[in-house]
VEXZASE-340736 format. One record per atom (N, C-alpha, C): residue number from 1; residue in three letters; atom name; x, y, z. Coordinates in nm, 2 decimals, decimal comma. Example, Ala and Ser with C-alpha at 12.3 -4.5 7.8 and 13.67 -1.06 7.14 Angstrom:
SITE resi resn name      u      v      w
SITE    1  ALA    N   1,32  -0,57   0,78
SITE    1  ALA   CA   1,23  -0,45   0,78
SITE    1  ALA    C   1,32  -0,33   0,78
SITE    2  SER    N   1,28  -0,22   0,71
SITE    2  SER   CA   1,37  -0,11   0,71
SITE    2  SER    C   1,29   0,00   0,79
***
This chain:
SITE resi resn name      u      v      w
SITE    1  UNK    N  -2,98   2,41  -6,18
SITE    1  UNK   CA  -2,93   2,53  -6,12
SITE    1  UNK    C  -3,02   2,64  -6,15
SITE    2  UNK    N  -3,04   2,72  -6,04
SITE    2  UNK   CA  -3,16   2,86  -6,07
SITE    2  UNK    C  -3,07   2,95  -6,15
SITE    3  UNK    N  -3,11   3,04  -6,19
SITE    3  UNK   CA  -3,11   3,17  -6,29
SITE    3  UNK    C  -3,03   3,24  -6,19
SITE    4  UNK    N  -3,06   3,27  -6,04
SITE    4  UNK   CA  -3,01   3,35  -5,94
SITE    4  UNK    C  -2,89   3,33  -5,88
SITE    5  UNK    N  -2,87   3,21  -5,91
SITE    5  UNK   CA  -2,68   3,18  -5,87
SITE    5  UNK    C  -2,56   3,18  -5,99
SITE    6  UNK    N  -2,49   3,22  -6,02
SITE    6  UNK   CA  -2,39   3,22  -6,10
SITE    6  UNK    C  -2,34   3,10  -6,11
SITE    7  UNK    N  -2,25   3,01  -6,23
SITE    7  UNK   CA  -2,24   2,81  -6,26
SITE    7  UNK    C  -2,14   2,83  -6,12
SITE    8  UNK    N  -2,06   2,96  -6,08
SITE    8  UNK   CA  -1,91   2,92  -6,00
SITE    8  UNK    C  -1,94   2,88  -5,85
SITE    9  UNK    N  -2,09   2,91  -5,80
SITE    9  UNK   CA  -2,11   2,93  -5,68
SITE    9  UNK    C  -2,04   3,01  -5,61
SITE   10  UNK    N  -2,02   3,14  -5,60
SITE   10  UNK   CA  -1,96   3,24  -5,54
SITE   10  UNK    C  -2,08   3,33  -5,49
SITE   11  UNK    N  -2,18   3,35  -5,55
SITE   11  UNK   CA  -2,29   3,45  -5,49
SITE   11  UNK    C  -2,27   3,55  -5,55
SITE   12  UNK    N  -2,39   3,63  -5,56
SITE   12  UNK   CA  -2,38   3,76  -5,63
SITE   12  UNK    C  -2,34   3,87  -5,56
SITE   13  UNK    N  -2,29   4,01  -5,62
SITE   13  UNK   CA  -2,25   4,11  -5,56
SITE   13  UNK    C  -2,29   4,10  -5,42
SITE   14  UNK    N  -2,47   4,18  -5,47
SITE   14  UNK   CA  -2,55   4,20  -5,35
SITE   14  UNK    C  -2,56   4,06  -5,25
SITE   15  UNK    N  -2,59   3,98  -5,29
SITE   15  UNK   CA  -2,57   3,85  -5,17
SITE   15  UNK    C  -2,45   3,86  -5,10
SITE   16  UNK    N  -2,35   3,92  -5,19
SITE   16  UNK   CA  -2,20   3,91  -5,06
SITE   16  UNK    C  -2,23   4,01  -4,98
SITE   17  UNK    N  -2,29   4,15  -5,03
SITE   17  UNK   CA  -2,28   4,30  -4,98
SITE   17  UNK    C  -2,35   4,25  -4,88
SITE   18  UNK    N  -2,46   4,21  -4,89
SITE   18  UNK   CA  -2,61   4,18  -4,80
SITE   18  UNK    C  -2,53   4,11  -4,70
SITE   19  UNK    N  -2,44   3,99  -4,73
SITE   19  UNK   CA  -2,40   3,89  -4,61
SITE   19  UNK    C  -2,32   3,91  -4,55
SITE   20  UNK    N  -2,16   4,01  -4,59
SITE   20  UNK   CA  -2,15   4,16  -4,53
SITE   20  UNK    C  -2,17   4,18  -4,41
SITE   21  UNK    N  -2,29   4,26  -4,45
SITE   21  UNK   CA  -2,37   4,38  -4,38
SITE   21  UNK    C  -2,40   4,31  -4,27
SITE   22  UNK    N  -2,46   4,19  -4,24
SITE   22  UNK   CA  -2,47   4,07  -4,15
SITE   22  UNK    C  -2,40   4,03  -4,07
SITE   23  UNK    N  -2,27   3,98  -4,13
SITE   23  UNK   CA  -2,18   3,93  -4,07
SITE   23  UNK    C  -2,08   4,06  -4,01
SITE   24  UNK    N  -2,08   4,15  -4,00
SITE   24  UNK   CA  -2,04   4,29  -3,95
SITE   24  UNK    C  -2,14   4,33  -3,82
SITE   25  UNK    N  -2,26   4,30  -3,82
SITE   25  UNK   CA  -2,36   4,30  -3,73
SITE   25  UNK    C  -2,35   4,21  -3,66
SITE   26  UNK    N  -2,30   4,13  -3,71
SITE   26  UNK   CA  -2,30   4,03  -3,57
SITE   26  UNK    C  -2,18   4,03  -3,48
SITE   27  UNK    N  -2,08   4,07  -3,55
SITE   27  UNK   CA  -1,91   4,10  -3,51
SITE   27  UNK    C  -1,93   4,21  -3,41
SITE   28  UNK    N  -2,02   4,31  -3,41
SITE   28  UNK   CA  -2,04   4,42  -3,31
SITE   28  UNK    C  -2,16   4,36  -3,24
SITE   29  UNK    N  -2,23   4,33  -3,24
SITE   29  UNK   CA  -2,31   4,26  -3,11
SITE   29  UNK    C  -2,25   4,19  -3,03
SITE   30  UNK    N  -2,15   4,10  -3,06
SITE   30  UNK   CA  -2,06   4,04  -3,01
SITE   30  UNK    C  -1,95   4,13  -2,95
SITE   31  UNK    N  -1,90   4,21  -3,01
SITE   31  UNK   CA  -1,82   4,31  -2,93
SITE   31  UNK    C  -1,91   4,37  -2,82
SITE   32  UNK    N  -2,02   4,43  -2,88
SITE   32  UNK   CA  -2,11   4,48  -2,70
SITE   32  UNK    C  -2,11   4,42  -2,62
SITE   33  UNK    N  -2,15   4,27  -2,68
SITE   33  UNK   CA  -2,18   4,16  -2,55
SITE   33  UNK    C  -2,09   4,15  -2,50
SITE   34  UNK    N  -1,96   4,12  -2,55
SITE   34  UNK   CA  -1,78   4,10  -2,43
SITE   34  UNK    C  -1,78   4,20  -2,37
SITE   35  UNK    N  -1,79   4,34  -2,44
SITE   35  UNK   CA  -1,79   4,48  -2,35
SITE   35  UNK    C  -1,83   4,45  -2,19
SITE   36  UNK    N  -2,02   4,43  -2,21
SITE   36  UNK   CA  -2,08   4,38  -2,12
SITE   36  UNK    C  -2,04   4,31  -2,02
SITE   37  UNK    N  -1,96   4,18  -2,07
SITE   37  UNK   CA  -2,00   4,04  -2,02
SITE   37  UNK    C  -1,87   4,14  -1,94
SITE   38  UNK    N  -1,73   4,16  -1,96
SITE   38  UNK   CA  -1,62   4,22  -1,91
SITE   38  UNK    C  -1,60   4,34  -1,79
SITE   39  UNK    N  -1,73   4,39  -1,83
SITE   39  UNK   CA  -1,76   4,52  -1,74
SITE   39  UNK    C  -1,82   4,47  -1,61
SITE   40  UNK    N  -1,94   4,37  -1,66
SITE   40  UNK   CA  -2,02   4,33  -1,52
SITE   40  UNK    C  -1,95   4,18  -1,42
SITE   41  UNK    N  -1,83   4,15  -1,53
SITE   41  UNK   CA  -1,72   4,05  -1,40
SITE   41  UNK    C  -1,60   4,09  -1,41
SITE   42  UNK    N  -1,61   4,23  -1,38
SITE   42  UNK   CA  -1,47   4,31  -1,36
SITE   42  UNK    C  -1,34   4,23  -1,40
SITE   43  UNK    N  -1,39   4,16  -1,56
SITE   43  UNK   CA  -1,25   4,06  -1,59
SITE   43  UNK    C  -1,11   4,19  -1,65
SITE   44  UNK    N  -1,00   4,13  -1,58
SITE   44  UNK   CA  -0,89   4,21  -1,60
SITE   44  UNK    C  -0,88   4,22  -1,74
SITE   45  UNK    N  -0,79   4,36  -1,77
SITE   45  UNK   CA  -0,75   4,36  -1,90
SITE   45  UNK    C  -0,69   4,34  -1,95
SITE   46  UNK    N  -0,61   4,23  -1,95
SITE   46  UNK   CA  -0,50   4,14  -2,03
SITE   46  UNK    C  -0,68   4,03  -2,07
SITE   47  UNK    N  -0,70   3,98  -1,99
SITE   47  UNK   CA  -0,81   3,88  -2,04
SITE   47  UNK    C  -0,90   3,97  -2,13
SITE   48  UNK    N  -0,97   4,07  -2,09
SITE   48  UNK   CA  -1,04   4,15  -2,19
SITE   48  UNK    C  -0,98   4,15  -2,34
SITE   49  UNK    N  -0,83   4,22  -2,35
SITE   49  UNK   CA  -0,80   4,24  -2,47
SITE   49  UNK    C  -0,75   4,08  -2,56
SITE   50  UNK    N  -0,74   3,94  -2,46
SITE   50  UNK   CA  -0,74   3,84  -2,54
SITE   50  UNK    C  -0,89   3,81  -2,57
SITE   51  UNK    N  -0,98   3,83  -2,54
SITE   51  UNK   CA  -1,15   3,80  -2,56
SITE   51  UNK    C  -1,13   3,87  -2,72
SITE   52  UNK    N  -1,09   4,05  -2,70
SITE   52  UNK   CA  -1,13   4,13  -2,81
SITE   52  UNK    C  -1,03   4,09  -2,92
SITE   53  UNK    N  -0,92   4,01  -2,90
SITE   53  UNK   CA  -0,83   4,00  -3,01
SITE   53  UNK    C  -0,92   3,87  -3,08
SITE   54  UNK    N  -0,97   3,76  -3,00
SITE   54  UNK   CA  -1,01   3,66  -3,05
SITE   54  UNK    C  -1,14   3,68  -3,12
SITE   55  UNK    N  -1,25   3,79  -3,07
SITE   55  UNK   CA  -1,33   3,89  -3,12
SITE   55  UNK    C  -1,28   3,91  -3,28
SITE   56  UNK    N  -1,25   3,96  -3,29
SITE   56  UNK   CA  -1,20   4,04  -3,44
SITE   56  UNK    C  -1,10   3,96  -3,52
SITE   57  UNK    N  -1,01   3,86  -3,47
SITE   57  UNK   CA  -0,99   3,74  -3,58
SITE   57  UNK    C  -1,06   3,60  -3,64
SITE   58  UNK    N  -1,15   3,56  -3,53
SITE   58  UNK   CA  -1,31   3,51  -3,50
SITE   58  UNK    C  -1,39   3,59  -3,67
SITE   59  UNK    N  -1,41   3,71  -3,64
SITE   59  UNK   CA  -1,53   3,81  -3,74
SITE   59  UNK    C  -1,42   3,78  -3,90
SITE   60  UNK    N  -1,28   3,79  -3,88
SITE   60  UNK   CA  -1,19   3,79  -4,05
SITE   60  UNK    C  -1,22   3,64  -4,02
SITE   61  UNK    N  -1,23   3,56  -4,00
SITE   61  UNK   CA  -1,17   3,40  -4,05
SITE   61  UNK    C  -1,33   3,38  -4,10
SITE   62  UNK    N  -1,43   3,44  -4,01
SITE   62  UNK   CA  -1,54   3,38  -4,09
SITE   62  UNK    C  -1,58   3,48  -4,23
SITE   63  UNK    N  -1,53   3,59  -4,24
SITE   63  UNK   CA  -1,55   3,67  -4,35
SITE   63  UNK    C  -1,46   3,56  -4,46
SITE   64  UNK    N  -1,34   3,52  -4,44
SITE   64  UNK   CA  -1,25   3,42  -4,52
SITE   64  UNK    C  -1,32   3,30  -4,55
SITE   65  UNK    N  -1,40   3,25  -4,47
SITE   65  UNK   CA  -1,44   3,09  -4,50
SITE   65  UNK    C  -1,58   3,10  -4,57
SITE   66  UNK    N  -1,61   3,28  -4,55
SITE   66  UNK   CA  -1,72   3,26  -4,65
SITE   66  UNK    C  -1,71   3,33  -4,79
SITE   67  UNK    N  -1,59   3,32  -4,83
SITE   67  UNK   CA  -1,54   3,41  -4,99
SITE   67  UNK    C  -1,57   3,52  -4,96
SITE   68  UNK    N  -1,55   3,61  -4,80
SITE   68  UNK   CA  -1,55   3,76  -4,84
SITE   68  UNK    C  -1,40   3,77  -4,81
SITE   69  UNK    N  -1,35   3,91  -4,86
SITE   69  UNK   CA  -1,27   3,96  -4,87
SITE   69  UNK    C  -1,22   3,99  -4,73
SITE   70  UNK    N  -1,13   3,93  -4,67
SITE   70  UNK   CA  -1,07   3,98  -4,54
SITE   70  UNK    C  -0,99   4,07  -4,54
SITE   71  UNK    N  -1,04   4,17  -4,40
SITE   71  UNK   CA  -0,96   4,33  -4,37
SITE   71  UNK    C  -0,86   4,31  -4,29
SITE   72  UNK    N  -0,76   4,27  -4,39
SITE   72  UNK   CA  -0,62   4,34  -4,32
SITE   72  UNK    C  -0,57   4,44  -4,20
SITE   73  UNK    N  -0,64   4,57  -4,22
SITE   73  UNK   CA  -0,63   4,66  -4,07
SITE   73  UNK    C  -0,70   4,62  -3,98
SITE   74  UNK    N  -0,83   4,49  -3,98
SITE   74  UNK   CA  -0,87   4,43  -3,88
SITE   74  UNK    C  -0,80   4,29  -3,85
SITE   75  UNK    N  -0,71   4,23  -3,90
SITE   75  UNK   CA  -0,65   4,16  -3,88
SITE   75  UNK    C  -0,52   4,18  -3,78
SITE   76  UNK    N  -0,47   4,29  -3,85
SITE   76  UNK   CA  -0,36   4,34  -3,76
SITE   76  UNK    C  -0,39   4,42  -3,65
SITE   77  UNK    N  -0,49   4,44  -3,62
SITE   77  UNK   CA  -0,58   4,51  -3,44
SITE   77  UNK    C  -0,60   4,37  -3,39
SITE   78  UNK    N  -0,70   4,29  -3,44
SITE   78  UNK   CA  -0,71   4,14  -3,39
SITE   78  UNK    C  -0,53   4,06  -3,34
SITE   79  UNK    N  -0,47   4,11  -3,40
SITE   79  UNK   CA  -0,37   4,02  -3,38
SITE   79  UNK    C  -0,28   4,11  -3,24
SITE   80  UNK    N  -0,26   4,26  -3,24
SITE   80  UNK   CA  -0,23   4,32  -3,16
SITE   80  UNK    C  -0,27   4,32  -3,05
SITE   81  UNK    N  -0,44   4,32  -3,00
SITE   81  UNK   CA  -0,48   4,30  -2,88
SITE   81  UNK    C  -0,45   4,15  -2,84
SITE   82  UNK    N  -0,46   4,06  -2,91
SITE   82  UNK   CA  -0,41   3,94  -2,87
SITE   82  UNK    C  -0,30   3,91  -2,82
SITE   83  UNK    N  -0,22   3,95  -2,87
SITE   83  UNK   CA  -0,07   3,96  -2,79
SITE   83  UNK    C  -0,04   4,06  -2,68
SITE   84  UNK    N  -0,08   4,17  -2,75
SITE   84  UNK   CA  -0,08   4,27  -2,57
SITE   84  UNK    C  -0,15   4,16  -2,43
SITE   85  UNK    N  -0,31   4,12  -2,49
SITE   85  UNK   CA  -0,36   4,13  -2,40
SITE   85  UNK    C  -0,26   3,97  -2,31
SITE   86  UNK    N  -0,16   3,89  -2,39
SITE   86  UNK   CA  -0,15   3,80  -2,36
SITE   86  UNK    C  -0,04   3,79  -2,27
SITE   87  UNK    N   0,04   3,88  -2,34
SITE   87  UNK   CA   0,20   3,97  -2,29
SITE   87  UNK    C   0,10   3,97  -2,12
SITE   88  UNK    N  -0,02   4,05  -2,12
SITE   88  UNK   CA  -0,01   4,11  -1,97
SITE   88  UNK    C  -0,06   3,91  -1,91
SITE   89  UNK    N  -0,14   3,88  -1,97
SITE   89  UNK   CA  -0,23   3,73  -1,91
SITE   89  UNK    C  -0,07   3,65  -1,85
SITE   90  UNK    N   0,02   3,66  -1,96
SITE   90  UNK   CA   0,14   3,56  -1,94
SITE   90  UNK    C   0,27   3,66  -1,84
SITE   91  UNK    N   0,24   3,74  -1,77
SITE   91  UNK   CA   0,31   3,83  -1,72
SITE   91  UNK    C   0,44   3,81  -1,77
SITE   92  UNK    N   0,46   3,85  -1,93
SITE   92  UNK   CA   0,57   3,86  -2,03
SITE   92  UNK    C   0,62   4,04  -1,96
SITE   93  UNK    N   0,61   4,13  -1,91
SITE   93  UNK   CA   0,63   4,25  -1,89
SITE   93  UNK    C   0,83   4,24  -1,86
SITE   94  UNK    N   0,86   4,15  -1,84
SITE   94  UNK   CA   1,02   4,17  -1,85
SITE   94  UNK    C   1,09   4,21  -2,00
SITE   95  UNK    N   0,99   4,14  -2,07
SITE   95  UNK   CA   1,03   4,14  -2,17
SITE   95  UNK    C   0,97   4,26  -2,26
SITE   96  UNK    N   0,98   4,37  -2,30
SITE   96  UNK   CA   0,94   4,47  -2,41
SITE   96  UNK    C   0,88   4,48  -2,49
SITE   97  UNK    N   0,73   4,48  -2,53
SITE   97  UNK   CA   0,66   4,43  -2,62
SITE   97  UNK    C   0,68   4,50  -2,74
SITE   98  UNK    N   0,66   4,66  -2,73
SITE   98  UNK   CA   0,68   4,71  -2,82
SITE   98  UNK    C   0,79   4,76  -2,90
SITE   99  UNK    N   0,92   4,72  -2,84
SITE   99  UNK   CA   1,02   4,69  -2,93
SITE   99  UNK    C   1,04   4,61  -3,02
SITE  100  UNK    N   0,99   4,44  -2,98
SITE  100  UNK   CA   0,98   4,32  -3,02
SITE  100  UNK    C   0,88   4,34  -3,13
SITE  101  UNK    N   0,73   4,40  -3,12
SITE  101  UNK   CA   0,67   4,42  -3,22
SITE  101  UNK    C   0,71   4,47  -3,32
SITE  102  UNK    N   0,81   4,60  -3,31
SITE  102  UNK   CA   0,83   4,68  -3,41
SITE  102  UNK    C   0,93   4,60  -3,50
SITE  103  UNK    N   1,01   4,57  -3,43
SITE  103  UNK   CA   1,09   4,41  -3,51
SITE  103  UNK    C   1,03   4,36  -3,62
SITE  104  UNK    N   0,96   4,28  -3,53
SITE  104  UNK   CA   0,85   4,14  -3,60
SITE  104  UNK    C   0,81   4,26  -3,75
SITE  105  UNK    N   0,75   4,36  -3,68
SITE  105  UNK   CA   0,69   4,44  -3,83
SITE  105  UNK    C   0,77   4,46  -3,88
SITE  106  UNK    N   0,89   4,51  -3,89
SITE  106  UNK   CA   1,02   4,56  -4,02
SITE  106  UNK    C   1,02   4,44  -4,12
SITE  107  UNK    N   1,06   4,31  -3,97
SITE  107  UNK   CA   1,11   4,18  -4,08
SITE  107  UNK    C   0,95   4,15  -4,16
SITE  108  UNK    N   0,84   4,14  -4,13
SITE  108  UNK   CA   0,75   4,08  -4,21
SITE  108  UNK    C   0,74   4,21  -4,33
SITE  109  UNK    N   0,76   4,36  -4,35
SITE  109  UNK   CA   0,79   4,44  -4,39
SITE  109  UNK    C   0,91   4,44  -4,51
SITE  110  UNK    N   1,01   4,37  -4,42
SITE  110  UNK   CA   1,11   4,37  -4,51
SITE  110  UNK    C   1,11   4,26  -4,59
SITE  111  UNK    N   1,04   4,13  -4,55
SITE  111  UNK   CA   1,03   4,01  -4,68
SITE  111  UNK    C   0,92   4,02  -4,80
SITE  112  UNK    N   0,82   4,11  -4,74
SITE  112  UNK   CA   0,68   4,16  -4,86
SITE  112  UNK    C   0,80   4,20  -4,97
SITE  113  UNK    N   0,84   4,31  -4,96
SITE  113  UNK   CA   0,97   4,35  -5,03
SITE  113  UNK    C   1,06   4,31  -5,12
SITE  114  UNK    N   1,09   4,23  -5,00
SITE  114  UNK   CA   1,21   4,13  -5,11
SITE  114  UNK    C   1,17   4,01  -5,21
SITE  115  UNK    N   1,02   3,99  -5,17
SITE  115  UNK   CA   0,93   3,87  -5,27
SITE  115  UNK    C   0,88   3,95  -5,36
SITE  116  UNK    N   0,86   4,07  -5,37
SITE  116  UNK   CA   0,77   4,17  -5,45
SITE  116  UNK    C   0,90   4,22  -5,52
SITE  117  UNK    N   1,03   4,20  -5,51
SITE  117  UNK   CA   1,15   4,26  -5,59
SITE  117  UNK    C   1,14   4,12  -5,74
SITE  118  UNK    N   1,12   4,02  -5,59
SITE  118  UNK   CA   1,20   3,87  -5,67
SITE  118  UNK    C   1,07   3,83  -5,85
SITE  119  UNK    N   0,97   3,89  -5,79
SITE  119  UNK   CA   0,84   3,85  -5,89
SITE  119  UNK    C   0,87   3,93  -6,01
***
């Protein structure tokens, strides 16, 4: 084993910061290119916003599979456009999205809570 890797194989600070910095660059090149790709085939925006939800949970899962620390406020934008954009793709509009969401968030809200009492 070299001097430069730690015995756990995790990578050092700067190797994470550095791979980071990378992997955040590529998550926005890829957001310009869908920008692009969306703009120049006038794809509707129910499809746009499932592209950008899959966009931004795509950039956490590989921040996750490579031991960085995944961002929760981008998780929950990723996970929002994906359902808006889906609600409009699956013409769900009878149905209320944002009532239904606010739901979903009280109860995932209210069980953090009640596991965080029980501990």
């Amino acid at each position: 084993m070299n001097s430069t890797q730690p015995p756990s194989g995790q990578g050092s600070s700067t190797e994470k910061s550095e791979l980071t910095r990378h992997l955040d660059s590529i998550a926005w090149a890829a957001f310009f290119i869908w920008i692009g790709i969306a703009m120049l085939l006038a794809i509707p925006w129910g499809w746009f916003l499932v592209g950008l939800g899959i966009l931004i949970l795509a950039a956490q899962l590989a921040r996750s599979q490579m031991n960085i620390k995944v961002e929760g406020f981008w998780v929950a934008w990723g996970a929002v456009f994906l359902i808006g954009g889906l609600w409009t793709v699956l013409n769900l509009a009878s149905w209320p999205l944002v009532p239904i969401v606010l739901i979903l968030l009280g109860v995932v809200l209210l069980g953090k809570a009640i596991i965080s009492i029980r501990r």
